[in-house]
C-alpha positions in Angstrom: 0.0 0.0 0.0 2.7 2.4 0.8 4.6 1.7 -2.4 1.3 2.4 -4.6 0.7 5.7 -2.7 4.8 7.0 -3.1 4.0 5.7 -6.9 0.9 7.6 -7.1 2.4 10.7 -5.2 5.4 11.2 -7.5 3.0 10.3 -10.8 0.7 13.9 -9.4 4.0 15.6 -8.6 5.8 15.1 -11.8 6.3 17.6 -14.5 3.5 16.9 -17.4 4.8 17.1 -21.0 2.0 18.4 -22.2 3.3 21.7 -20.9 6.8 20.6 -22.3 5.4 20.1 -25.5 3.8 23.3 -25.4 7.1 24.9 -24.9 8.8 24.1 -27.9 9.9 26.0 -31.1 8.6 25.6 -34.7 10.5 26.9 -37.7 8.2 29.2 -39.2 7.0 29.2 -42.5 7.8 33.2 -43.1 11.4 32.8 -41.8 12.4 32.4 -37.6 10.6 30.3 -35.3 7.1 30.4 -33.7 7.2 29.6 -30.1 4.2 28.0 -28.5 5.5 29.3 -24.9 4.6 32.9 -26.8 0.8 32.0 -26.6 0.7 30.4 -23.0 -2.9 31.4 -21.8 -4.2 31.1 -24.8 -6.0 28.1 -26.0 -4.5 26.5 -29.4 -5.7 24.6 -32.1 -3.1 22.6 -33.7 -3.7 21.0 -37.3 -1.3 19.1 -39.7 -2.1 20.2 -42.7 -1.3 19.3 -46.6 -2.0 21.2 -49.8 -3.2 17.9 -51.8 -5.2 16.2 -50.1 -9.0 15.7 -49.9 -8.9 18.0 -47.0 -7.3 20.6 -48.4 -10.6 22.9 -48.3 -10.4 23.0 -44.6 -8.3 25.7 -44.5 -10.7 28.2 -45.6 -12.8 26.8 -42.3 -9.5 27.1 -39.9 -9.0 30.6 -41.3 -12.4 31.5 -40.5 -12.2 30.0 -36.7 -9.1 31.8 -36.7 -11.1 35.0 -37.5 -14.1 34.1 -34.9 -12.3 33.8 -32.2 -8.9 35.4 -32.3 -9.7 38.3 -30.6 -11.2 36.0 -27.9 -7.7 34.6 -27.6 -7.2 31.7 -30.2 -4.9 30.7 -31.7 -5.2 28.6 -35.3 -1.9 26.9 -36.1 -1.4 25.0 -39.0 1.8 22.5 -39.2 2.0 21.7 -42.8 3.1 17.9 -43.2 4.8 15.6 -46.1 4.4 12.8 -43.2 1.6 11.6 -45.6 2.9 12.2 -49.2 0.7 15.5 -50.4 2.5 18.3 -49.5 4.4 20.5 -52.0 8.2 20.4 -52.1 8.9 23.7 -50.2 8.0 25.5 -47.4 7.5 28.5 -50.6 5.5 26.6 -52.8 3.3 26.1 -49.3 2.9 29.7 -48.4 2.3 31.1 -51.8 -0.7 28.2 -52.1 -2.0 29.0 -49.1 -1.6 32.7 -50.0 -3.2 32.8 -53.1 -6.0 29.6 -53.1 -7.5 31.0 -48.9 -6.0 34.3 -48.5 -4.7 32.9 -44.8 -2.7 35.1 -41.9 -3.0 31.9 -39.7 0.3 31.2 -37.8 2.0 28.4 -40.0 5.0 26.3 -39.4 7.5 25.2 -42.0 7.1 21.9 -43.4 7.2 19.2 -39.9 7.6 16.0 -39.5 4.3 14.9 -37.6 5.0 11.6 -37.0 7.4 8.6 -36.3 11.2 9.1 -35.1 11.9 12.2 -37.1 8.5 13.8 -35.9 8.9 17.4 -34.0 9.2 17.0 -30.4 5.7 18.9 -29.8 4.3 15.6 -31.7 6.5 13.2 -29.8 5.4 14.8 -26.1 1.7 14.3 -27.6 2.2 10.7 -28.6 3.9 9.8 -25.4 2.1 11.5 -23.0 -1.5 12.0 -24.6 -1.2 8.7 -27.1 -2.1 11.3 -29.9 -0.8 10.4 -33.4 -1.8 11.9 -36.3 -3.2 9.3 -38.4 -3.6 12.0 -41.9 -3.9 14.6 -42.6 -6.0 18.2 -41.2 -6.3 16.0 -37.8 -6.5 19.0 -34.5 -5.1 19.0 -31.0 -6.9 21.0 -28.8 -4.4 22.6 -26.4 -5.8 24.9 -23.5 -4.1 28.1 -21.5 -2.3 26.0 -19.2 -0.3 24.1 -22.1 -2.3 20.6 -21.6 -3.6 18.8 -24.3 -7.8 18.9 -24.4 -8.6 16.6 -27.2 -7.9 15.8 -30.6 -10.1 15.4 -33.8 -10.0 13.1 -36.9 -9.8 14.4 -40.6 -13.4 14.2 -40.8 -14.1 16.7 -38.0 -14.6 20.0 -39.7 -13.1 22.8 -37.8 -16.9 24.5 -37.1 -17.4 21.0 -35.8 -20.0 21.9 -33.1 -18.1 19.5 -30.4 -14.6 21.1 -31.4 -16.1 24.4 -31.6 -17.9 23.9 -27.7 -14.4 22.8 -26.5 -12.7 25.9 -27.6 -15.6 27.8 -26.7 -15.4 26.9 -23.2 -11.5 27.9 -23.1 -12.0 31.2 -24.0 -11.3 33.9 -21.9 
């Protein structure tokens, strides 16, 4: 009994990775890094994203999330992915797409690895602390003000989603 309770005491008193993964540095896609620290108290949606995929169109619905509830403190991120073979060849090719086909000002990463051994280490935290793991592409991690992950979505949950949408909702300051 004593040995489950010191097991259980030093499990609640342990540092969670969620906030390490929400401490981390992206190289952006407009040149420097995006840090997530930079947004702590903010709630963020996280999506891996592709630009030739069948889910390509949910952009336009992240950018207008984005434009919802930004000033209500969200944040939209998109991580652009080749984890899954549709991505274009540069991190260029991505922006002026993105640019040009949904007119986006979402924060945007440089192309990431998502998944496996060469995925970023926000993904690794996620996978080893929440068991989250992309499984294609435009799949969302919810990640709230304190830097713990919420909840995640498949490709087929669109971002006006009424469940993701009542999760962020209730996040907001």
């Amino acid at each position: 009994m004593l040995r489950l309770l010191t097991l259980v005491c030093a499990a609640l008193s342990a540092p969670t990775a969620h906030a390490e993964a929400l401490s981390g540095t992206f190289p952006s896609i407009d040149g420097g890094t995006i840090s997530i620290e930079d947004w702590r108290g903010r709630p963020v949606l996280v999506t891996n994203t592709a630009s030739r995929c069948g889910y390509t169109h949910q952009y336009d619905e992240l950018q207008a999330l984005y434009d919802q509830y930004r000033d209500s403190g969200l944040i939209v991120l998109a991580v652009p992915s080749q984890d899954f073979r549709q991505e274009l060849a540069t991190a260029e090719e991505v922006k002026d797409f993105c640019e040009v086909n949904f007119n986006l000002d979402i924060p945007m990463t440089d192309i990431t690895s998502v998944r496996g051994s060469n995925a970023h280490p926000f993904y690794i935290a996620l996978r080893e602390q929440a068991g989250f793991v992309p499984r294609w592409n435009f799949n969302k991690v919810l990640i709230g003000p304190d830097g713990e992950f919420v909840r995640s979505w498949g490709s087929g949950v669109k971002p006006h989603s009424p469940k993701l949408v009542k999760e962020i909702e209730a996040l907001l300051n």
